[in-house]
N, C-alpha and C positions, 0 to 999 in steps of 0.2 A: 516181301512181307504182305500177307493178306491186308484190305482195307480195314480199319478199324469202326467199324458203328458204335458210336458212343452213346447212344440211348441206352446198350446195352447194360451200359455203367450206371443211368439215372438213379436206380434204386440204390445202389449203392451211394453214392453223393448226397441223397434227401435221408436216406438214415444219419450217415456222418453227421451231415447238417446239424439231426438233433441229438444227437448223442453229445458234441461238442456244444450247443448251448446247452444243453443240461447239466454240463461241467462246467464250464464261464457258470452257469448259478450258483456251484457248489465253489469254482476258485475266485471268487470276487469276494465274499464275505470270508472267507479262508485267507484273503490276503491283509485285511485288515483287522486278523486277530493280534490279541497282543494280553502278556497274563497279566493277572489281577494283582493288584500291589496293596496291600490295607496295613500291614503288620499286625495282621489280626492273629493270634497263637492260642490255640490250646490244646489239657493234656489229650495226649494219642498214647494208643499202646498199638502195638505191632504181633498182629496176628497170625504165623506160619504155622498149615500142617505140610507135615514132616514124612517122604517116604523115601527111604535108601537114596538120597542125594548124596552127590560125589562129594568127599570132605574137603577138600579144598577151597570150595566155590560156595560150601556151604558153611565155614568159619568166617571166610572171607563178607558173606553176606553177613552175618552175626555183627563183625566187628563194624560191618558201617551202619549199621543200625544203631549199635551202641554210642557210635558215633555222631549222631544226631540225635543224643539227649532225650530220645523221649520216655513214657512213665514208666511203659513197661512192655515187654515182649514174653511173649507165650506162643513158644512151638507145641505143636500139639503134633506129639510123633506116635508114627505106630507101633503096636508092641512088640511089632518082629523086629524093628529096626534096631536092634541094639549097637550097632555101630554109629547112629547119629544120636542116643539117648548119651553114650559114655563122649561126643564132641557136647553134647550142649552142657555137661554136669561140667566142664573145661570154665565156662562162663556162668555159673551159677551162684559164684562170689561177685557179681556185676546185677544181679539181681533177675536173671532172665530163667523163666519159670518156665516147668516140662508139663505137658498134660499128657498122659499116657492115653490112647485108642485102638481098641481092640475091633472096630465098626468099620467095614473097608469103602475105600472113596473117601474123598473129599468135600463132598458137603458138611458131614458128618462135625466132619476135625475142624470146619469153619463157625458150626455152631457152636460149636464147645470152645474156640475160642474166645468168640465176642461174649458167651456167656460167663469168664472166666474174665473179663475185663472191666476194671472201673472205671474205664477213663470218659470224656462224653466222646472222642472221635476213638475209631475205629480201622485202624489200616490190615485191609486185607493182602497180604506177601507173600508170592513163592517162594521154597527154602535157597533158588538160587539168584535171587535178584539182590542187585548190590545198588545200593543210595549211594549216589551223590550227600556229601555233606549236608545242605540245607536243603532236604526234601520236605521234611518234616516241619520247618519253615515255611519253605512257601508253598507245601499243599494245603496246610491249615489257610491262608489268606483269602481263600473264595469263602471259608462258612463264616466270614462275619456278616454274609447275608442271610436270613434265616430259613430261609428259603431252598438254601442249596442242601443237596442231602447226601450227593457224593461226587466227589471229585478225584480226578484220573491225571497219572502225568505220562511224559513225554519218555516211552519206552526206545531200546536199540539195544542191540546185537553185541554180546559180549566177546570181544576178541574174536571178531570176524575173520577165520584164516581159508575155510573152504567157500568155492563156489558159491554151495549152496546157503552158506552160513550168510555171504554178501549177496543175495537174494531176497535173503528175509530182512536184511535191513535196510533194502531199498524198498519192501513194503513197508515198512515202519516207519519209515520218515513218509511215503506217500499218506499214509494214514494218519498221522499225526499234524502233516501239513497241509490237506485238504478233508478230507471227510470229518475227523472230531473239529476240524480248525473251524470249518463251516457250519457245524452244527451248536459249536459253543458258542459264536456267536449270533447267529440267527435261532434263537427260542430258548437257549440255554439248555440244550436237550440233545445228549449222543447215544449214541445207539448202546454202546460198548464200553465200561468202565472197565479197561483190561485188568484179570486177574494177577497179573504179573505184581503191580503194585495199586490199590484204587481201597481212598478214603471213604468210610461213611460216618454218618450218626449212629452213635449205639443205641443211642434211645428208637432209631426209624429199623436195625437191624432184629430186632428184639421182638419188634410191632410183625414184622414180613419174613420170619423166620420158619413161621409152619406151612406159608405158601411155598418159601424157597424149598423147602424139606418133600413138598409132597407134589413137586409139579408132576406132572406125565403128559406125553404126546400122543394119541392115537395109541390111548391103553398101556402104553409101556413108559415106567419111572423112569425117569431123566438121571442121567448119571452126571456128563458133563455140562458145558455148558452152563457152570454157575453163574461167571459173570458178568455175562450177559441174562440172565434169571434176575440178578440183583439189580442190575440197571434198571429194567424193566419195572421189577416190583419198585424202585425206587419211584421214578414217573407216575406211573401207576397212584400210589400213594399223593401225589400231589407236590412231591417235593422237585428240584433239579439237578441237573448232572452234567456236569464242567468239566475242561480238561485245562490243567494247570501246567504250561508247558515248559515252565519256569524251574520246575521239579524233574529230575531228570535220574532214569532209574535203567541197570542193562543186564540182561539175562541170559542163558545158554541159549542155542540153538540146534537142532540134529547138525551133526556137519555130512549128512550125506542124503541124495536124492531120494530114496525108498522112503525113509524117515520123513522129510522134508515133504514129500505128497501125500501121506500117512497125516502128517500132524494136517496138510492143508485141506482133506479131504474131512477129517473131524472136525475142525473146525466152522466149513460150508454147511458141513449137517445142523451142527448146533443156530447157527445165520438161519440156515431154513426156517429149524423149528419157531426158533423166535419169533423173525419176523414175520412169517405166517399167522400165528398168533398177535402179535400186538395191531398187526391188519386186520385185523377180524376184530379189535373191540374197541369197544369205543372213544377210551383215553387218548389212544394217540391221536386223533384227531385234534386235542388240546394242543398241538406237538404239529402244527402240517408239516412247517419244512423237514424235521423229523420223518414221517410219513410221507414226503417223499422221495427222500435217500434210499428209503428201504425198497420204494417202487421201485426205483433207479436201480438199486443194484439187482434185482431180479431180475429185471427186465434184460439188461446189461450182460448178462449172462449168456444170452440167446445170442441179441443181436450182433454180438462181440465174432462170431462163430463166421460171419457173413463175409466181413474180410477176407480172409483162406479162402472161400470160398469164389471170390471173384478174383482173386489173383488163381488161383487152380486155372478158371475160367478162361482169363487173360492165356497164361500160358498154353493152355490149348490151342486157342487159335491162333496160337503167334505174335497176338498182339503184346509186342515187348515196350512198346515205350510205355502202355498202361501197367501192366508188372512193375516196370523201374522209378513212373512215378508214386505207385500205393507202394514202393520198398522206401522210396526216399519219404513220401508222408510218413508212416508206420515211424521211422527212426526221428524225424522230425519231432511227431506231435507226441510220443511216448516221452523224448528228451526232455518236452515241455512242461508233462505233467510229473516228470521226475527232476523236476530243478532244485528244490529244497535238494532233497538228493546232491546234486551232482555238482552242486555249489561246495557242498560238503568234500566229497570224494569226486573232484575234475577225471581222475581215472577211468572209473566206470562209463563215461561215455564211451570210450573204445573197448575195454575190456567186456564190461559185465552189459551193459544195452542189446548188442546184437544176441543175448543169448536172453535180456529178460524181455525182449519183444514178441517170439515163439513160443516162448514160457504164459506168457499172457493167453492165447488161444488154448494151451494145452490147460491153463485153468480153468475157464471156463469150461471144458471137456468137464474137468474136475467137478464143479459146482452143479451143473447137469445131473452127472453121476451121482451126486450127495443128493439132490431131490429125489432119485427116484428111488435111493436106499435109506431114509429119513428117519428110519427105526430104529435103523441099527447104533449103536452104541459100544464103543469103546476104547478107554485113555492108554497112551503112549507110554508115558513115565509111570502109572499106578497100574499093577498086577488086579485088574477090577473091571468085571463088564455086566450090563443088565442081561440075567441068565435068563434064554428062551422060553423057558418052561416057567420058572417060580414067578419071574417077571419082578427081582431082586436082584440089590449090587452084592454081587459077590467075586470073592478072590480067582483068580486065573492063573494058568502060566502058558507058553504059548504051544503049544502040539504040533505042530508044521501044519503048512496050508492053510493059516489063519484061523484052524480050530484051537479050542480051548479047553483043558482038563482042570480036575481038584489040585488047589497049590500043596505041596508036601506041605510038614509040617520045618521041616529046615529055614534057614535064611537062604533067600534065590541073592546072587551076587548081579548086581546089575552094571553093563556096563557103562562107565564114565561118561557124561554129554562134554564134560571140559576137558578138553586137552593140548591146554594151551602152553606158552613154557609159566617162567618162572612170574611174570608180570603179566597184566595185560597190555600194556602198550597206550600210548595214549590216543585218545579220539577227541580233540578239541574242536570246537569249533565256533559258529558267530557266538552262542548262549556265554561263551569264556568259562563252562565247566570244562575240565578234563575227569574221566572215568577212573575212578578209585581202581588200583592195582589190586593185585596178588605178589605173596610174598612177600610183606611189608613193605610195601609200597600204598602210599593215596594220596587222594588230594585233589579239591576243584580250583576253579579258579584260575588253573595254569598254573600252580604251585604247588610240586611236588612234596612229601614229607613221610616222617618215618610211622608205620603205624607198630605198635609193640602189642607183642604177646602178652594174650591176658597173665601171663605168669609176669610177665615184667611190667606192665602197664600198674601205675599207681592207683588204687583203685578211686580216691578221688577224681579222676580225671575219667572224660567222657560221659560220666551219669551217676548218680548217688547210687551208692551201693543199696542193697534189698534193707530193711530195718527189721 
């Protein structure tokens, strides 16, 4: 084996160096978060728009909503969907109200709900994310400070069965147990109030609703990317933005790779835009350690890349005990920052680690990739992209090769994201919720119980019927 010169290494050890303190800054104040406890409550109504979601997972979302008592829910579906307008009229003796939209995208169907709601909070919901019993409980507990203007809870992965399914929920727990965890408590200010589920004021949605409506990037309207828009515009405004981790909420995911770098690749773009933007103005500066997460992951992006790169190196010249120690660091120090994780699911140390270690670098590849296509625009689940020419959200189907033609006038059948069996299985863990079933099946707490079809459900029970 050739002599090893370890100078060669240097640069790489003085990067580590600081890339690992600048995580000790973000996992230090991330360990000693802990959510806000007030019994502070008030009314919420629950805001989904609505496009061809699978009916299953989109009943099943319905009933734990109703399930958490609050004032009112308004899906706001689109007018092609007539397969999820005839499930939501199923619950319409429940008091849960349809706004028809004919305007494609989702911004659109977001303004038309908050403007269709009297309540003072505001929950913004995908049509497939399912509560936990007491979300609506203890999201409302951070706005007894008047201060706070939106608060986010503690997402995960519904009925994780593929690979790739248990990929995205070991981002989810990282995200939720260092980056929001770190930044809810240092400044009260996160980047990202995830769409999936994330409370506001309606009074502050109402005030930031023609900014949210009219953002653009480098001349081209913003399609996705709302919420993170509304975070932003939230801060911005002067109010704060909390994550409530005490609330706990779980959503479909692609179960397959294509999809899965598809979704991670729009989402980097929308990161880009963002935070490119709130760097460039002056608020976030109110916000440092805020501003400098945002640095950190940008920068992070690059550096991440250098790794590969000196083990390629290492291996070149034979030098294998430096290979074998950056393979045993890499599994090491990724284990470290997936503990939340792996405390959860002991498994995935062996299983799922050695596959989301190289997945880490090919991300980065990803994010890369997302900067230098920054313009482009287009969502996964909504048939809608900003068209080249009018530089308007308009309807799509897909054409092969990632081109895009006029949608017929038909219903496009889309395929199913859940394909789970009859339940979803349970995911409990330190919090003592277990994830509300399918099938009549739910329940937190560790306590399972029956949920009834709205045909058999009394209608006293779960929430006052409509008056």
């Amino acid at each position: 084996m050739p002599p090893i010169d370890w100078s060669a290494y240097v640069p790489l050890g003085a990067i580590g160096f600081v890339r690992w303190a600048s995580w000790l800054v973000r996992r230090v104040p991330a360990a000693l978060y802990r959510p806000v406890v007030t019994g502070h409550r008030e009314p919420m109504a629950v805001v989904v728009p609505v496009y061809q979601e699978e009916p299953a997972i989109f009943r099943r979302a319905i009933e734990s909503w109703l399930a958490n008592d609050v004032e009112e829910i308004i899906l706001v579906i689109d007018s092609t969907d007539t397969t999820c307008q005839d499930i939501a009229k199923e619950y319409a003796h429940y008091g849960v109200q349809v706004v028809l939209t004919d305007v494609p995208g989702k911004r659109d169907a977001l303004c038309k709900g908050w403007q269709a709601a009297t309540t003072p909070l505001v929950a913004l919901v995908d049509s497939d994310t399912v509560w936990a019993r007491d979300v609506a409980a203890r999201v409302s507990e951070p706005f007894a400070d008047p201060k706070i203007g939106g608060v986010g809870t503690r997402q995960n992965v519904v009925n994780p069965s593929t690979l790739w399914q248990h990929l995205n929920d070991m981002y989810l727990d990282y995200r939720y147990f260092d980056e929001i965890a770190s930044q809810t408590v240092v400044g009260r200010a996160v980047s990202c109030l995830s769409g999936r589920t994330a409370v506001y004021r309606r009074d502050l949605l109402l005030l930031i609703q023609d900014d949210f409506m009219q953002e653009s990037f480098l001349g081209v309207p913003c399609m996705s990317g709302d919420d993170k828009r509304l975070t932003t515009l939230t801060l911005e405004a002067g109010y704060l933005t909390v994550m409530q981790r005490s609330a706990r909420v779980w959503s479909t995911f692609p179960p397959d790779g294509k999809t899965f770098f598809k979704q991670r690749l729009r989402w980097s773009r929308n990161t880009w835009r963002s935070d490119l933007r709130a760097l460039s103005s002056k608020w976030i500066w109110r916000h440092k350690f805020l501003g400098f997460s945002m640095l950190d992951k940008a920068v992070s992006s690059f550096t991440l890349l250098l790794a590969p790169t000196f083990m390629a190196l290492a291996l070149i010249r034979q030098h294998w005990a430096v290979a074998g120690l950056l393979a045993l660091w890499w599994l090491v120090s990724r284990s470290a920052k997936m503990l939340p994780h792996l405390e959860r699911k002991p498994s995935h140390l062996v299983t799922t680690m050695p596959l989301f270690i190289p997945l880490t670098f090919v991300m980065a590849i990803v994010k890369i990739y997302a900067l230098a296509t920054i313009r482009k625009q287009r969502w996964l689940t909504r048939d809608v992209e900003v068209s080249a020419k009018s530089k308007q959200v308009v309807r799509t189907i897909d054409a092969g090769d990632g081109d895009t033609q006029a949608e017929p006038e038909h219903e496009r059948e889309r395929e199913p994201v859940f394909a789970g069996p009859a339940g979803y299985g349970a995911d409990g863990d330190h919090t003592g919720h277990t994830m509300p079933g399918v099938g009549g099946i739910g329940g937190v707490g560790g306590h399972l119980r029956p949920v009834p079809s709205p045909h058999d459900r009394d209608q006293g029970q779960g929430r006052r019927a409509a008056s």
